[in-house]
C-alpha positions as CSV (number, residue, x, y, z in Angstrom):
1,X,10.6,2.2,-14.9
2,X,13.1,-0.3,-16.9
3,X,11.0,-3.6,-18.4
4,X,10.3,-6.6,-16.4
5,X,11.1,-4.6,-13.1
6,X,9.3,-4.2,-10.2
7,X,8.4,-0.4,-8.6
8,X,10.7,0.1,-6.1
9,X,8.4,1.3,-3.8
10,X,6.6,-2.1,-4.4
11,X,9.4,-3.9,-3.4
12,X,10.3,-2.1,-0.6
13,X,6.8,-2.6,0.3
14,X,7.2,-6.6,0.6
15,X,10.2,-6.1,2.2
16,X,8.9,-4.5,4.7
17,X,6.1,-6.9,5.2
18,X,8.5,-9.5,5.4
19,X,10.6,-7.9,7.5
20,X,7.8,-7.9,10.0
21,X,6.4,-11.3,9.3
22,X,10.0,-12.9,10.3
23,X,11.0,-10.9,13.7
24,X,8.5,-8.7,14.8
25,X,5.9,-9.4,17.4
26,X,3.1,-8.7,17.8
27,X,1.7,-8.9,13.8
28,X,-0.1,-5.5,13.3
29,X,-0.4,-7.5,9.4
30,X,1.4,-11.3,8.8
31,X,1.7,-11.4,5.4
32,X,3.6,-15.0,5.4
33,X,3.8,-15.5,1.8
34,X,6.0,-12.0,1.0
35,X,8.9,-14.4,1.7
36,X,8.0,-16.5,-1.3
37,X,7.8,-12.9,-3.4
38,X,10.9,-11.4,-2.6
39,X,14.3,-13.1,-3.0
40,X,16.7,-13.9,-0.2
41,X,19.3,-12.1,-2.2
42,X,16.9,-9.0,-2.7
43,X,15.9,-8.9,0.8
44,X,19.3,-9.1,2.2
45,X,20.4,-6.3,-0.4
46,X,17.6,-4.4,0.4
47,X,19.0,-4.9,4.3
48,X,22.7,-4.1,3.3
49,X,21.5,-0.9,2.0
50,X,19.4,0.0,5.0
51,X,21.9,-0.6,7.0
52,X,24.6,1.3,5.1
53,X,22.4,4.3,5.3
54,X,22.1,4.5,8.8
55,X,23.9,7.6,8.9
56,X,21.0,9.3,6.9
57,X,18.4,8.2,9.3
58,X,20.4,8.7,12.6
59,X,23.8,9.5,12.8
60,X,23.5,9.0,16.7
61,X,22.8,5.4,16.4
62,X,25.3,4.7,13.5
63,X,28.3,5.7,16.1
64,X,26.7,3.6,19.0
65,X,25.7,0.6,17.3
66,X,28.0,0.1,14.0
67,X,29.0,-3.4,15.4
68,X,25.1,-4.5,15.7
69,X,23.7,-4.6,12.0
70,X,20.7,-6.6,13.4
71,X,19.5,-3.8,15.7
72,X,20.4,-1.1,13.1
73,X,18.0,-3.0,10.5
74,X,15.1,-3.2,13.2
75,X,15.3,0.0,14.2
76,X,15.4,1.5,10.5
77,X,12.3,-1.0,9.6
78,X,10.3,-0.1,12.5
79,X,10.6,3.7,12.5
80,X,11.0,4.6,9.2
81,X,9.9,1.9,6.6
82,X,7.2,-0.7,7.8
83,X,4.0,1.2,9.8
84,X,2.2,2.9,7.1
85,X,2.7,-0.3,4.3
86,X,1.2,-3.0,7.8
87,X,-1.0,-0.4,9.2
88,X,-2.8,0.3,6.0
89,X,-3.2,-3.4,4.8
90,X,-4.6,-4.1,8.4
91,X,-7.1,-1.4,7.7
92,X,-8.1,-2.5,4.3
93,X,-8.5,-6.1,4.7
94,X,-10.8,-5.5,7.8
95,X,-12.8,-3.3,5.9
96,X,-13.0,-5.9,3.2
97,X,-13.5,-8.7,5.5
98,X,-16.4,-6.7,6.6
99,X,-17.8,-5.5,3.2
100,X,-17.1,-9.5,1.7
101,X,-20.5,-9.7,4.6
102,X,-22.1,-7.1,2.9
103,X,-22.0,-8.9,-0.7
104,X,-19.6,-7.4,-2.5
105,X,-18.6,-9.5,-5.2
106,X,-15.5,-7.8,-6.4
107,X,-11.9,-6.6,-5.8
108,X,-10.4,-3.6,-7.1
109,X,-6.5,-3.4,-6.5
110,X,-5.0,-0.1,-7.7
111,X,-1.4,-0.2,-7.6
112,X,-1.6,-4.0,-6.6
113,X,2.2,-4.4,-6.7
114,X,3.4,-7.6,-4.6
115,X,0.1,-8.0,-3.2
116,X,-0.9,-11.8,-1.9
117,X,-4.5,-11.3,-0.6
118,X,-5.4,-13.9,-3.3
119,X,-2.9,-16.1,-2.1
120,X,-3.8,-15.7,1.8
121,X,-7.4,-16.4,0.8
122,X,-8.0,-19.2,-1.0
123,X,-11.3,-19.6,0.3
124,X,-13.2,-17.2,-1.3
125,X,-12.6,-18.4,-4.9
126,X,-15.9,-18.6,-6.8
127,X,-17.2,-15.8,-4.4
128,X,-14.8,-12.9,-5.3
129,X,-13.4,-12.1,-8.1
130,X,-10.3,-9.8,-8.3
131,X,-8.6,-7.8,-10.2
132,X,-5.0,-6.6,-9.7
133,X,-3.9,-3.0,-12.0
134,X,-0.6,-1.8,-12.6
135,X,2.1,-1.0,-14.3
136,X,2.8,-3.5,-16.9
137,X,6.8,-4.1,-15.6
138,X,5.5,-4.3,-12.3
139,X,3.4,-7.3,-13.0
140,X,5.1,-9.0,-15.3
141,X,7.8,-8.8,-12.7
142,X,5.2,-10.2,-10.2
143,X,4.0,-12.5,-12.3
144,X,7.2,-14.2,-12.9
145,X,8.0,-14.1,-9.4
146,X,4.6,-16.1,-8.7
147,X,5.6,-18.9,-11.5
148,X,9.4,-19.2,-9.6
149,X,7.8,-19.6,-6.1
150,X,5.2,-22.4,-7.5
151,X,2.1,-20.3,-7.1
152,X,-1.0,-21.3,-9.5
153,X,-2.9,-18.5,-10.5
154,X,-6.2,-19.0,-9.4
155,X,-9.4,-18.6,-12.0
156,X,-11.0,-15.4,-9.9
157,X,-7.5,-13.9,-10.4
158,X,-7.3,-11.2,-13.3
159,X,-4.2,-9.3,-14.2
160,X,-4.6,-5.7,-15.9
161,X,-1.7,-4.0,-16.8
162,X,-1.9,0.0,-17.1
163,X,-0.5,2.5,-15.9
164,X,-3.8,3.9,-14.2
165,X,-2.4,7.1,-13.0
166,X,-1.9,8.1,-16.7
167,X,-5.4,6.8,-17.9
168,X,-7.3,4.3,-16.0
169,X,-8.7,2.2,-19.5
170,X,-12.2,1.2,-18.2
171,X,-12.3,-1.4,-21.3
172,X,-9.8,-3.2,-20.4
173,X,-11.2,-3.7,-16.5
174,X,-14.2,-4.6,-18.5
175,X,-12.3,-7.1,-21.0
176,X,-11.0,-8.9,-18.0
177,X,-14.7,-9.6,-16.5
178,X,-15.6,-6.6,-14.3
179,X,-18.9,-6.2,-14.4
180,X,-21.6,-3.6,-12.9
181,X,-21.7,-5.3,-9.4
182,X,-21.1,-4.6,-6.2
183,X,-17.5,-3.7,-5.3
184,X,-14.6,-2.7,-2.9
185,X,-11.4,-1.0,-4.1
186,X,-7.9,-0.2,-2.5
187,X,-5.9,2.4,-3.6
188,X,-2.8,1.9,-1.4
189,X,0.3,3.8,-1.6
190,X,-0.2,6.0,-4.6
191,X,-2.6,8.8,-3.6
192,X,1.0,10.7,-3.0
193,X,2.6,10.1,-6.3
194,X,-0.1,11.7,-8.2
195,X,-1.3,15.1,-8.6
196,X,-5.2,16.3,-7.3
197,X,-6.3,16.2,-10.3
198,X,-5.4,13.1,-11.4
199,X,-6.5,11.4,-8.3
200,X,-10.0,13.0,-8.6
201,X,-10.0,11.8,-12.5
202,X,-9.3,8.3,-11.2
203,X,-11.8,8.2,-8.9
204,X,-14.7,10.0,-10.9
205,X,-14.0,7.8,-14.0
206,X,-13.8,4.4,-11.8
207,X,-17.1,4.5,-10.1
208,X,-19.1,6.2,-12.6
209,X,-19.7,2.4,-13.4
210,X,-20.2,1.2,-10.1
211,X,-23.3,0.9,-8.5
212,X,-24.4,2.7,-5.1
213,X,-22.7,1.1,-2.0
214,X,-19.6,0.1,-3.8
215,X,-16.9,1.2,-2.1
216,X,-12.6,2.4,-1.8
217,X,-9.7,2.4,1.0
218,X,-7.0,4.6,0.2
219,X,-4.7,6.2,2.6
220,X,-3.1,9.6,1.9
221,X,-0.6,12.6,3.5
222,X,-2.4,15.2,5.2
223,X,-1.3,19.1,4.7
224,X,1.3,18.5,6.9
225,X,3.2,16.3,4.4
226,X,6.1,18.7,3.1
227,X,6.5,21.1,6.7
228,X,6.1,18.3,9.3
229,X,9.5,16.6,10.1
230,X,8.3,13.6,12.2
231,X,9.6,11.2,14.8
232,X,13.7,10.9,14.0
233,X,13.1,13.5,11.0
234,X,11.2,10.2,9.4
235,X,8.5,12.2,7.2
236,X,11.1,14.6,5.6
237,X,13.1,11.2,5.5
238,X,10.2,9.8,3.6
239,X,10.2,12.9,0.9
240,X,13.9,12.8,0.1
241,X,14.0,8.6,-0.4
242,X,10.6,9.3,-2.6
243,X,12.7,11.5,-5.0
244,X,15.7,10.0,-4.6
245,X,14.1,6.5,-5.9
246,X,12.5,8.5,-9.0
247,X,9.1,8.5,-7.3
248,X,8.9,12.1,-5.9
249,X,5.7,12.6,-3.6
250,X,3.6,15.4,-5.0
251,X,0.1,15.6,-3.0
252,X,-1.1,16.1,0.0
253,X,-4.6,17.2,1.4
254,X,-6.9,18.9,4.1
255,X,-9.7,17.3,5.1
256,X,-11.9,19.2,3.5
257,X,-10.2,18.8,0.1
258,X,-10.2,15.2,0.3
259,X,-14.2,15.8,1.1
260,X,-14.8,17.4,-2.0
261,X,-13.0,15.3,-3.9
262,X,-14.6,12.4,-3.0
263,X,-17.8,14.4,-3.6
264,X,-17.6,14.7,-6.7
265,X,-17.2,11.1,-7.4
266,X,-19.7,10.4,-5.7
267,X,-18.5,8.9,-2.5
268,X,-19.4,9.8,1.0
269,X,-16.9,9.4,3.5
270,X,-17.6,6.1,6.0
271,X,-14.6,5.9,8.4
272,X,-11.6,8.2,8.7
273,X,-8.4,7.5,11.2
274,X,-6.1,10.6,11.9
275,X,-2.8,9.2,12.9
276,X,-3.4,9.6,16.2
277,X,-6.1,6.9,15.8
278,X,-4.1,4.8,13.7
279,X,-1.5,4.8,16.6
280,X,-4.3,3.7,19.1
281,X,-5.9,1.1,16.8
282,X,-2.3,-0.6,15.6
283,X,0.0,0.2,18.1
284,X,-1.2,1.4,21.0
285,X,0.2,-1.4,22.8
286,X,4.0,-2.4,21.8
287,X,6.9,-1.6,23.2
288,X,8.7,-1.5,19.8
289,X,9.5,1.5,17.7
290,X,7.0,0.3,15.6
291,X,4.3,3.5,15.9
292,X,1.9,5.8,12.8
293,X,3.3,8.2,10.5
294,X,2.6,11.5,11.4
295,X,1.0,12.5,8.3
296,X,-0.6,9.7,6.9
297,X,-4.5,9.5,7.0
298,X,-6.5,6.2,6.0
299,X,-10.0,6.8,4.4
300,X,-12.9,4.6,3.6
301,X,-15.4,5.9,1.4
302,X,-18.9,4.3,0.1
303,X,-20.4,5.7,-3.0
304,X,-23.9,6.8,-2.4
């Protein structure tokens, strides 16, 4: 990653939400203030290029539809790019929303990238503090990007830059005001990029400080990940733009692997949605293209 730049697959991933929060209806996830986080020239290059690799993702519809960019963008968002970055935030914010009930009393964001819960939820300043972690280009990136769209950081906002999927620094979680209270963690979008071991590291060494009925969200790619072509060939689609943008997918798991790994740190698993559930829960109902992955699993797990 170059200084001062965002992940790619971070951007993508406001893009995305964007995307949807512009045209799509209904919201499986309206994330309104993505538009103040990604620039109007970096989301219409981010369109150009979707819609200049068409070809890749459907040679059919390149022929039939080269005069209609608009529909060639929609389609390309809703089939290939947007449901597993809205589906997942849907999921995680209602488990939040439920645990905030329960007294939780922090926010764990790993891999926070262009995330605006904060920002959405104003509201629950001086009742939740949270704390974004990643890469340090990512959020300075993010951080300028904040200061150019006239967002004030809030005081319950706390920045920690690491790259956590090298070493997750408990000290300097610590240093920034976590303390040994009740708390909810997302790990979104990153269970792929890292190997098995390092995921169970991560988790092992982040709630060995945590007390019982703290809690994490993460979504990952089932055992199917690297056979399973998908809807339009969009799951080996997913593998190839992965590498192709320097961040190759490496892991994916059984259930019972993800079990035992969760085990071991301690956590019991609470809720799990195959995709089949994910397609009943979020988009059951359209008549979109908008529809789950067919490999990605969302877990919520509650250390005992």
């Amino acid at each position: 990653m170059k200084a001062n730049e965002s992940s790619i697959t971070s951007l993508v991933s406001a893009f995305a939400r964007a995307y949807h929060s512009r045209y799509d209806e209904p919201k499986i996830f309206d994330d309104k203030l993505a538009t103040k986080l990604i620039t109007s020239s970096e989301f219409s290059a981010i369109s150009s290029s979707m819609i200049n690799g068409i070809s890749f993702f459907n040679a059919e519809l390149a022929r039939t539809h080269k005069d209609h960019p608009d529909e060639l963008l929609r389609w390309i968002t809703q089939v290939q790019l947007s449901s597993t970055p809205l589906s997942r935030a849907a999921f995680c914010e209602d488990v939040l929303m439920n645990e905030l009930r329960l007294g939780i009393e922090q926010y764990v964001i790993l891999g926070a990238g262009m995330d605006t819960f904060c920002f959405r939820h104003p509201e629950l300043e001086g009742t939740l503090a949270i704390y974004e972690i990643d890469h340090p280009s990512t959020q300075l990136f993010k951080q300028k990007r904040l200061e150019e769209a006239g967002f004030v950081i809030p005081s319950h906002l706390h920045f920690v830059p690491m790259d956590f999927s090298q070493q997750l620094r408990l000290d300097d979680l610590y240093r920034a005001g976590l303390s040994h209270r009740k708390t909810f963690c997302s790990l979104l979008g990153v269970s792929y990029y890292i190997t098995k071991h390092e995921l169970a590291s991560l988790l092992q060494l982040l709630f060995s400080q945590l007390p019982s009925g703290s809690s994490i969200v993460l979504d990952l790619a089932d055992e199917h990940l690297f056979t399973e072509k998908g809807r339009h060939n969009r799951v080996d689609n997913m593998l190839k733009m992965a590498a192709a943008g320097g961040e190759a997918m490496k892991s994916c798991y059984t259930y019972a692997e993800i079990e035992a790994l969760l085990e071991e740190a301690g956590l019991l698993i609470y809720e799990h949605l195959t995709p089949s559930m994910i397609q009943e829960r979020y988009f059951g109902s359209r008549a979109d293209d908008l529809s789950a992955f067919e490999t990605i699993h969302y877990i919520h797990a509650i250390k005992r």
